[in-house]
C-alpha positions in Angstrom: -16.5 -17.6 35.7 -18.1 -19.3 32.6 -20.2 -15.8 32.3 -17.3 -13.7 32.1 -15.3 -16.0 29.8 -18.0 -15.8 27.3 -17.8 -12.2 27.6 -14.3 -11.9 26.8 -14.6 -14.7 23.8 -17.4 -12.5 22.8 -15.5 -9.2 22.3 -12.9 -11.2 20.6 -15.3 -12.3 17.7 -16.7 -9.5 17.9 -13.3 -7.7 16.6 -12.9 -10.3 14.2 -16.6 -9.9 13.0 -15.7 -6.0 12.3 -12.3 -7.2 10.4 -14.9 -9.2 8.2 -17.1 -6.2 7.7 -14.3 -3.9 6.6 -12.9 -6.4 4.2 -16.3 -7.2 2.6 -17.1 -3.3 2.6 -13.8 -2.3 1.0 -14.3 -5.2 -1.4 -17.9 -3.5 -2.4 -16.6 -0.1 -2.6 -13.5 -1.0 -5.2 -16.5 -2.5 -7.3 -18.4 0.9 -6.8 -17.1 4.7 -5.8 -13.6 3.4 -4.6 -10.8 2.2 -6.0 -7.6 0.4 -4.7 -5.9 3.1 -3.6 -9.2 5.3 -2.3 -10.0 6.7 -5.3 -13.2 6.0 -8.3 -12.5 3.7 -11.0 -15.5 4.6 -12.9 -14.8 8.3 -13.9 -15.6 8.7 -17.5 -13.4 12.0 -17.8 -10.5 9.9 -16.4 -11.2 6.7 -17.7 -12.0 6.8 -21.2 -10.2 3.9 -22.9 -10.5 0.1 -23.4 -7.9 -2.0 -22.4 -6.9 -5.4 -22.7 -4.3 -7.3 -21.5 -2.3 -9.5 -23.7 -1.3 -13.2 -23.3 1.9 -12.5 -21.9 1.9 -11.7 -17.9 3.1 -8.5 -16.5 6.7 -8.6 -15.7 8.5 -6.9 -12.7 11.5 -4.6 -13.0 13.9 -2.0 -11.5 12.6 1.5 -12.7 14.6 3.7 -14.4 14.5 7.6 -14.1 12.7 7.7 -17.1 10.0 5.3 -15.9 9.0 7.5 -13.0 6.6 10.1 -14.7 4.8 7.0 -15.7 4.6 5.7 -12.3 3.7 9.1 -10.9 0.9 9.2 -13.3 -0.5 6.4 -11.9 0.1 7.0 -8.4 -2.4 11.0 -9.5 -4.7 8.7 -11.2 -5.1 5.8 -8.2 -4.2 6.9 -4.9 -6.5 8.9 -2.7 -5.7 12.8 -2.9 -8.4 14.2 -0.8 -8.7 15.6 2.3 -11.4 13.9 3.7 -11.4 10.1 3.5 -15.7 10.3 1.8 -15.0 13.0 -0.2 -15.0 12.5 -4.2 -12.6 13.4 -6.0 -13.0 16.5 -8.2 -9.7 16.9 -10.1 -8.8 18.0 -13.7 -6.1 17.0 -15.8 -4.2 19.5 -14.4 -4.4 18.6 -11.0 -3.6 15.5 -12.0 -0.6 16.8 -13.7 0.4 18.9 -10.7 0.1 15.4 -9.0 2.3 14.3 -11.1 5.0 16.7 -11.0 5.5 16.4 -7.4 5.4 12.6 -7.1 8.0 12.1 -9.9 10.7 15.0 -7.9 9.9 13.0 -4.8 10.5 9.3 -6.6 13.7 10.7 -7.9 15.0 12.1 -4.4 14.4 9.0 -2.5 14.9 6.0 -5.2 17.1 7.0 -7.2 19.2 9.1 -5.1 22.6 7.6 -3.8 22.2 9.1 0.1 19.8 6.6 0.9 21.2 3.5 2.0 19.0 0.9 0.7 16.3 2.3 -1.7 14.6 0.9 -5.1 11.4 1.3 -7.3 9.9 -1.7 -9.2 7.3 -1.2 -12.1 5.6 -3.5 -13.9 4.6 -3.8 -18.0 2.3 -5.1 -19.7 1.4 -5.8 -23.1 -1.8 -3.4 -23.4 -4.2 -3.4 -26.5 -6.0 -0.1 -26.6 -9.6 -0.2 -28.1 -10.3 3.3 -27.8 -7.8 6.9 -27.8 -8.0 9.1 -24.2 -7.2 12.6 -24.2 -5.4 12.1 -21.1 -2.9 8.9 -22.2 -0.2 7.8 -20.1 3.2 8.7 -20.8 5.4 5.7 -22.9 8.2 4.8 -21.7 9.0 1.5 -23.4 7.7 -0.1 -26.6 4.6 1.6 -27.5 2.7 -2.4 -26.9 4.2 -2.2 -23.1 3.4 0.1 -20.6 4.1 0.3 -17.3 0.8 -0.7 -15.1 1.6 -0.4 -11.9 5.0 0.4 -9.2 6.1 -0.1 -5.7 9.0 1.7 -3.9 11.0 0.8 -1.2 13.6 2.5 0.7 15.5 2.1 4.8 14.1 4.5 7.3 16.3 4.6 10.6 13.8 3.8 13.7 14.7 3.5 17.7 15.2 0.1 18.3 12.1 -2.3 19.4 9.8 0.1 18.3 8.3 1.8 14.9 9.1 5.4 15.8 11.2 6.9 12.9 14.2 9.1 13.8 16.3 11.1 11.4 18.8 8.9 9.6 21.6 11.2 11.4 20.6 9.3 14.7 21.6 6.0 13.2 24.3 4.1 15.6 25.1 1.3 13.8 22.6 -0.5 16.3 23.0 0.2 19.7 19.4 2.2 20.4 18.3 2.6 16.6 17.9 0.2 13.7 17.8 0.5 9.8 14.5 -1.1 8.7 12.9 -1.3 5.5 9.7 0.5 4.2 7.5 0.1 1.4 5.7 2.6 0.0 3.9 4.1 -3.6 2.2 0.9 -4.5 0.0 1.6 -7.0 -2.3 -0.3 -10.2 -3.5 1.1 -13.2 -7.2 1.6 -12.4 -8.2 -0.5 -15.8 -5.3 -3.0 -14.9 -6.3 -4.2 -11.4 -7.4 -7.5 -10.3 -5.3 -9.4 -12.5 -2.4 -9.7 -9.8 -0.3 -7.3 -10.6 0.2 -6.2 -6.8 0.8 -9.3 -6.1 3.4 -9.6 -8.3 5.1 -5.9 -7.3 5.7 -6.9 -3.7 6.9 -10.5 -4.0 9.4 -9.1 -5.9 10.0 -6.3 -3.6 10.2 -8.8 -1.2 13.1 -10.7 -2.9 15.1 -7.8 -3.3 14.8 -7.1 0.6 16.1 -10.4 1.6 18.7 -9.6 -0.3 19.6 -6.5 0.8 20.2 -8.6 4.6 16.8 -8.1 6.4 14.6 -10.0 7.9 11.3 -8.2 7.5 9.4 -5.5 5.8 7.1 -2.4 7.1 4.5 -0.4 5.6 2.1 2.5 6.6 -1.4 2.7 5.4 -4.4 5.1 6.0 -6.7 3.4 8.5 -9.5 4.5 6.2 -7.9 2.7 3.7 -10.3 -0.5 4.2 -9.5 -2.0 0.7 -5.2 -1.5 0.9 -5.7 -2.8 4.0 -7.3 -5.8 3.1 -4.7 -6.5 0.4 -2.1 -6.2 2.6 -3.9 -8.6 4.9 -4.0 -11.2 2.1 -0.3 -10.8 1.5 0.7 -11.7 5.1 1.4 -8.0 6.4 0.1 -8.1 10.5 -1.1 -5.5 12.1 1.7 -4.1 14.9 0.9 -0.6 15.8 -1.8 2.6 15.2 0.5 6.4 14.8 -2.6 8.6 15.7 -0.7 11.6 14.3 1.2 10.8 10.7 1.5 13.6 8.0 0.3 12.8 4.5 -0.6 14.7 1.1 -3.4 15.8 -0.3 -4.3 17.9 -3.4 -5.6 21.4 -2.0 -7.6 22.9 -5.4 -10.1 25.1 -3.7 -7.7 28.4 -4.1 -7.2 29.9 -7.6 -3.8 27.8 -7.8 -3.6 24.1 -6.8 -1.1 23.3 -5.0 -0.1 19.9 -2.7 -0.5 20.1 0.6 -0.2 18.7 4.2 -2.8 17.0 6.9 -2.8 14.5 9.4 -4.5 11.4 9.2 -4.4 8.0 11.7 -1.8 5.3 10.1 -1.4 1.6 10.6 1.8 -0.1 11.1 1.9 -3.4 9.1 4.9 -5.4 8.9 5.9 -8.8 7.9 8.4 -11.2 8.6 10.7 -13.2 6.6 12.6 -15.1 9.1 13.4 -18.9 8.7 10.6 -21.6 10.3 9.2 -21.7 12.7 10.1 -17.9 14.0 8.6 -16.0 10.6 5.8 -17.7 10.7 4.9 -17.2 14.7 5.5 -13.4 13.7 3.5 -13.2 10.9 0.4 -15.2 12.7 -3.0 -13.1 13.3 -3.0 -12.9 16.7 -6.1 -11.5 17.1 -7.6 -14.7 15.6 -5.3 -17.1 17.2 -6.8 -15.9 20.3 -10.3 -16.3 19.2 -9.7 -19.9 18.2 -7.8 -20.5 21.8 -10.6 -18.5 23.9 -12.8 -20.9 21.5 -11.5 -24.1 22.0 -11.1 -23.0 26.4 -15.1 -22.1 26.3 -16.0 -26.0 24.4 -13.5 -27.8 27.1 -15.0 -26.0 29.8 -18.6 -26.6 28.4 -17.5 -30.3 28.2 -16.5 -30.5 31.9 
């Protein structure tokens, strides 16, 4: 019996070994070929300037409509846009700029449009000093010494209740088999701006505005090859509740003679996080898988001991 509770402590660490590995790996590929969102950092053609932040931190705010070609530009420029998860991204400006295009339309239809129920996009600024001009700049859209740095949106998907299986919002019955829950999405950093917080900073604030909207917790989808975002996440609280197999995302298709964005399917986790009052938020937003490691743990030493 001893034998085959070792085993099963032994698969347990085992998972929690590969949970290290990932976080350490994605931690070494932000610092070489990938970036926060799955994309290089180190691109001369993309990354030309010097920047330095100011004394003043970043601060957080509700985007306007003319903040969100900034925020698409950085969304191009630091989320992953390939098709396969190891491929390097070979984009021009213009790709980027098709990017772009289609993230701004998309921003404006679901944050800024009135048929959503619940729906917002934060930005944050901060006080830049450039050292050195780029032929690809970003877009002002405040005081030429601010510039936004990174955004976040957020808006209330309709889901059957008890589960995370998104329905049309028609289906919403006020709560009898499906629920309004909230979902964050687009969070993206400057590529030059990252580690300094700013993420950090983007969703607790997000968070804030979803208490105050009435809920008690917040959902998010990320690629499973998505190690680093993943790990962030991680850091932040967000808990691991389900894996969609099947869940459509974009990619930038340049290989005809016109780019153009396109569609494929890619395996998602379903991370959510709880703001409930003590102790119930904090049982929900516990890693379970470690909890149980630690419990099989401490069963193996009394065992041992007896």
């Amino acid at each position: 019996m001893a034998s085959s509770f070792f085993r099963r402590l032994s698969k347990v660490l085992l998972v929690q070994l590969v949970v290290v590995a990932i976080t350490f790996a994605s931690q070494a590929f932000s610092n070489g070929h990938w970036g926060f969102a799955g994309v290089t950092a180190k691109n001369p053609e993309r990354f030309r300037r010097v920047i330095r932040a100011a004394s003043s931190p970043p601060t957080v705010e509700v985007a306007t409509s003319l903040d969100l070609r900034s925020a698409a530009d950085i969304a191009a420029r630091s989320l992953r846009w390939t098709k396969g998860w190891l491929d390097q991204p070979k984009f021009r400006d213009v790709d980027y700029n098709l990017v772009s295009s289609n993230e701004e339309a998309v921003y404006r239809q679901i944050y800024l449009s009135s048929s959503y129920l619940d729906s917002t996009m934060l930005v944050a600024r901060a006080e830049m000093e450039s050292g050195a001009s780029s032929a690809s700049s970003f877009p002002w859209s405040a005081a030429p010494s601010r510039r936004i740095v990174g955004c976040v949106g957020c808006s209330t998907k309709c889901f059957r209740k008890f589960t995370s299986d998104e329905v049309p919002m028609q289906e919403y019955d006020g709560g009898e088999t499906t629920e309004l829950r909230p979902v964050m999405a687009d969070l993206a950093v400057d590529a030059e701006c990252r580690g300094q917080g700013i993420a950090r900073r983007l969703v607790s604030r997000l968070e804030d505005v979803v208490r105050k909207w009435g809920y008690d917790e917040l959902l998010l989808l990320v690629e499973a090859t998505n190690f680093q975002a993943a790990a962030v996440y991680e850091r932040l609280g967000y808990r691991l509740i389900e894996i969609k197999p099947f869940v459509d995302t974009k990619y930038l298709d340049n290989t005809g003679a016109s780019p153009r964005v396109s569609t494929r399917r890619t395996v998602a986790l379903v991370l959510r996080k709880s703001f409930k009052p003590f102790p119930f938020g904090a049982i929900e937003n516990l890693n379970r898988a470690l909890l149980l490691a630690l419990a099989l743990a401490g069963t193996w030493v009394v065992q041992q001991g007896e």
